[in-house]
N, C-alpha and C positions, 0 to 999 in steps of 0.2 A: 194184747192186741197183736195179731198177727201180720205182717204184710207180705204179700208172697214175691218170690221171687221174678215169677212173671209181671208184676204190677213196677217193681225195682227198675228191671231190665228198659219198661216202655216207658220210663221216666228218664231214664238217660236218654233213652235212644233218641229221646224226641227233642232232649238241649241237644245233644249233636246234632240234630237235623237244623233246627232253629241257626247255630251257629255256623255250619256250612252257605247254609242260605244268605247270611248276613255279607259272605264275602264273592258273591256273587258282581261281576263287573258289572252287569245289565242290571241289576237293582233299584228300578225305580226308587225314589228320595222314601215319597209316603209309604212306600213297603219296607224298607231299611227301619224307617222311624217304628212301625208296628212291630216290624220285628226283633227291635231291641226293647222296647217293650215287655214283650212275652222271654226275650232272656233274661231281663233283668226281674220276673217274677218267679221262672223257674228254674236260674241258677240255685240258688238256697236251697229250693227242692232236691234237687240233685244234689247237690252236696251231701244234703243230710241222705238219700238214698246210696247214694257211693260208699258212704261209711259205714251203712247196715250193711252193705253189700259185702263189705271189707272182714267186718266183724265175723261174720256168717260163716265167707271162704275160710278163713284162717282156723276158725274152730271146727271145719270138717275136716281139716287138714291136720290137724293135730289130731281131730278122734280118730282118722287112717291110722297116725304113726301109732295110735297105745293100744291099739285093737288086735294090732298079730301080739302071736306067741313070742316072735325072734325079737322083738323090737326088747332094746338095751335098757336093762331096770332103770339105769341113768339116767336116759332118757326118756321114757316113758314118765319118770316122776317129774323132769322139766317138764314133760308137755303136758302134766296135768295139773299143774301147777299154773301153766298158761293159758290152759283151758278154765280153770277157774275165775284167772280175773277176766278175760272175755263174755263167760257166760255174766259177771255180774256188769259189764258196759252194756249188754246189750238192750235190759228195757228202756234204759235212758236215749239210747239211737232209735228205737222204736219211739219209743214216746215222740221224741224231735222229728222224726221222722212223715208221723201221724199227724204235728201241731201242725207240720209244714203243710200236708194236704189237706185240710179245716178250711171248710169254704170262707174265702176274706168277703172282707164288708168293702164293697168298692170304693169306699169314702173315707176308711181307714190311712192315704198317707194326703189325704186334703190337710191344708190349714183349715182353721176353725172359728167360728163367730162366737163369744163370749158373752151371755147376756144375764145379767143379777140384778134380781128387781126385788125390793123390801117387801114382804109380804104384811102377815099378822105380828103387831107391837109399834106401830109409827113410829118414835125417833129412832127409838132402838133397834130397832127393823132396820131402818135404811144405816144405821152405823154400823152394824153386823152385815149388811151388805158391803159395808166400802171395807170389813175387816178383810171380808170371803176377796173381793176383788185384788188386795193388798198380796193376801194369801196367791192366788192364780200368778198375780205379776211378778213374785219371786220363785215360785217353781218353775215358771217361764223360761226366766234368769239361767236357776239350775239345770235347765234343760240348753241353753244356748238357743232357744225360743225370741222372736221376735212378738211383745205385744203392743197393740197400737190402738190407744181408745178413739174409738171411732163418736161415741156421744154419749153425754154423763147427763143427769137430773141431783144437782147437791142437794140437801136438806140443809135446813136450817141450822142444825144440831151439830152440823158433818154429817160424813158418810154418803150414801147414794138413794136413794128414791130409787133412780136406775141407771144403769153404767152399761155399756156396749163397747165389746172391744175384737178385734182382728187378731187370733194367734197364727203367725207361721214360723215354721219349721217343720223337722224330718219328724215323721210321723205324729202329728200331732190331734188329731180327730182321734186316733185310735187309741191314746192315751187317756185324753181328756171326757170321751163319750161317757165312760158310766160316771161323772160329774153331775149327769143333770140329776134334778129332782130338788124337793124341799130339803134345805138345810136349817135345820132350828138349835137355837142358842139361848140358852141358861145360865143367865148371873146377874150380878146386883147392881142396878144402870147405877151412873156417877149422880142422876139426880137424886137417887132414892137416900132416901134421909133414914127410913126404918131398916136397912138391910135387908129390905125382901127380894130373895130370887126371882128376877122375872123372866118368862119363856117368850119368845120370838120367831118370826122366820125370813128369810129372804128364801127368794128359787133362783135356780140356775138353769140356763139352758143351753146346749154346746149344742153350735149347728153345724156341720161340714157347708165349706164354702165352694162354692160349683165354679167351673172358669166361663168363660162367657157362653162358649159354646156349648152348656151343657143347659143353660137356661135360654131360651130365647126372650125377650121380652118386647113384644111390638109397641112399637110407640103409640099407638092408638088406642091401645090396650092401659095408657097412663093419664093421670087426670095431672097436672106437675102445677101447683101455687106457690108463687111468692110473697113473701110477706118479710116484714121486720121481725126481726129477735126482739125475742125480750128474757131478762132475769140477768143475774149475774154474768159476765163476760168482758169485762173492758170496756177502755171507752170506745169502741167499733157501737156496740150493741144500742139499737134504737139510732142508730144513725145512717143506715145502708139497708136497703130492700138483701139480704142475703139469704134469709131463709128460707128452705124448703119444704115444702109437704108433699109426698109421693103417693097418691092412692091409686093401688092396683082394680082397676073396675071389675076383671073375671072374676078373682078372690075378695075386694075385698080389703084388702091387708093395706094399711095405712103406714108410713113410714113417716117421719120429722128429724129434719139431720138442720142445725143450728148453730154448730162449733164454731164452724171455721169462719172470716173473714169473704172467702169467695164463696161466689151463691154460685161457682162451679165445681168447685171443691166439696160444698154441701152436697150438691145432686151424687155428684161421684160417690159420695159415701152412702147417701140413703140408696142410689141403686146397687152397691153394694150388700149391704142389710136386707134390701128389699128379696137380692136374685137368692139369698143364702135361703131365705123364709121361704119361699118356694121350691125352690129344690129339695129342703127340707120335705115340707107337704108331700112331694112328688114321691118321694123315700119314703114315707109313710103310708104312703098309697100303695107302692108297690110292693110293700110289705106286708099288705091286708093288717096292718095295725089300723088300732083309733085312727080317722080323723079328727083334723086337728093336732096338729104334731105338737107343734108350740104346748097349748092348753096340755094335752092328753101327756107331753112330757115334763113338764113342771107341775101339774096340780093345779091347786086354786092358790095355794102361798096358807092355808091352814095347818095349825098347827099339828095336827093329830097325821098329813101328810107328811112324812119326811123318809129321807134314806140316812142319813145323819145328824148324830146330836152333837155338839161342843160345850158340854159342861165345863164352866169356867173354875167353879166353887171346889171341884173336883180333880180338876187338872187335865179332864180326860176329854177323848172325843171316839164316839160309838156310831161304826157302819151298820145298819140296822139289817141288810143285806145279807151279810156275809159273818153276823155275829162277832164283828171284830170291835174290840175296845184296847183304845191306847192311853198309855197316862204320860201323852206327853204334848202335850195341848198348845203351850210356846213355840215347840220344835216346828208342828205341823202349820200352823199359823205362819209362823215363818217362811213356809213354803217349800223348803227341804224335804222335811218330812213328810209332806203328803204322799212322796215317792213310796211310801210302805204302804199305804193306804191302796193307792194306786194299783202298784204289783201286784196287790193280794187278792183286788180286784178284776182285773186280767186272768189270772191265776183260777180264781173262781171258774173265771168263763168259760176258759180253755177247758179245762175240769168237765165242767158243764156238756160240751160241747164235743167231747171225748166220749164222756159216756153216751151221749145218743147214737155215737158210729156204730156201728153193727159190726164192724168191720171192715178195712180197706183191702179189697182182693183183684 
């Protein structure tokens, strides 16, 4: 992939303009703030252009020196010897170069809304949802990730029915995104007396979380019940009007937040959940994908739906995706390891998303 020198040149040129502009005395507040903005997305770029740009100069400068006749066998063998290791840096600054211009997903440095619901297998189902969830909350960890469940459904058995949680930190949507989908799980529940393998699923959905101002939500627009808790929770529960039910009347979309002691603290969190499911939706719309974002990106929770298996009996766990299989099923559970799973997936996309360029000129 080629990138020309003219396209180099008007990618600096344009962080130095941004960055004169910044020190500007008359700089309104809200034009400062935009404008560090767009430095702070097209520094990288530049960078990574400054150093194709480096690479480039340096080895027409040495093909000058070995091209006359006069030039010193001495040196001419240094500087082809120099020109050597340049020519092999340079797809790699191309490459990075390329990554850097790859149109971003505007949602990629949002924190993120975690949602794992027990699909097909009932107990087993919701225990292999609270494994997955277990899993997310320590790669979180590894990540220096903050996660914060927002509202749980236990099963009887353990595990979750369904669990809802808030990821933030640096970059975390754009990590966690190709997450969603059916996840299904193979091995021998602790009830089972004959040792037969049994298959399961929970789904996953990672939503980019909007800040207020990306979602508006009119109050009119909301139907807001109180009621009492009920189910496991302390002794608060069944004792205090706290809980919430949030239905959205244009969509539709029902939210129920229960957790907490205050029924303001509940609201806060179900309109939380509520604005991510919409913003959601809105991303899906403007992507001419399915409608139905939620639905259209998790599945039904069937089993024959999945992007990943976790064969226990095996050890392994298989991206269906990206044809990748690991035999290290502890590690990744653990929540460390998902980081390989992860990258490879990335990795894919960028890949992907390379080869539809045509070219950058």
């Amino acid at each position: 992939m080629h990138i020309s020198a003219e396209r180099i040149a008007q990618i600096e040129a344009r962080r130095d303009e941004v960055q004169a502009s910044m020190t500007r005395a008359d700089l309104p507040a809200d034009a400062f703030v935009k404008l560090s903005k767009e430095y702070a997305e097209i520094e990288p770029v530049a960078n990574a252009a400054r150093e194709l740009r480096r690479l480039r100069q340096e080895l027409a400068a040495l093909e000058t020196m070995t091209g006359g006749e006069e030039a010193d066998p001495l040196m001419r063998e240094m500087a082809q010897e120099e020109m050597q290791l340049l020519k092999s840096q340079l797809p790699a600054a191309e490459r990075a170069l390329a990554l850097q211009l790859l149109p971003r997903d505007a949602a990629d440095a949002r924190p993120a809304m975690l949602e794992i619901r027990a699909g097909t297998g009932g107990d087993e189902a919701a225990l292999f949802a609270g494994d997955l969830f277990r899993m997310y909350q320590r790669y979180a960890d590894s990540q220096g990730w903050k996660l914060e469940m927002l509202s749980a459904n236990a099963s009887e058995q353990g595990g979750f029915k369904e669990v809802v949680a808030s990821v933030n930190g640096a970059g975390v949507f754009a990590k966690l995104k190709f997450e969603s989908g059916v996840h299904r799980v193979q091995r021998v529940p602790a009830t089972e007396s004959g040792g037969r393998i049994h298959t399961s699923a929970a789904t996953v959905a990672i939503l980019p979380e909007p800040e207020e101002v990306d979602v508006q939500i009119a109050d009119s627009d909301l139907k807001i019940d109180i009621y009492r808790a009920s189910g496991a929770g302390g002794q608060h529960v069944n004792t205090t009007d706290s809980a919430v039910r949030i239905t959205h009347l244009p969509s539709g979309l029902v939210v129920i937040q229960q957790d907490e002691r205050s029924q303001h603290k509940n609201k806060a969190k179900a309109l939380q959940v509520l604005r991510a499911r919409l913003y959601e939706a809105e991303r899906e719309r403007a992507h001419s994908e399915q409608a139905g974002a939620r639905k259209a990106m998790v599945g039904s929770g069937d089993r024959s739906e999945r992007i990943r298996t976790y064969n226990f009996p095996q050890g392994r766990v298989t991206d269906h995706r990206i044809n990748l299989t690991l035999h290290r099923l502890p590690e990744i559970l653990e929540g460390p390891g998902l980081a390989e799973i992860i990258d490879a997936l990335i990795a894919e996309d960028e890949a992907a998303r390379l080869a539809q360029l045509d070219g950058v000129a």
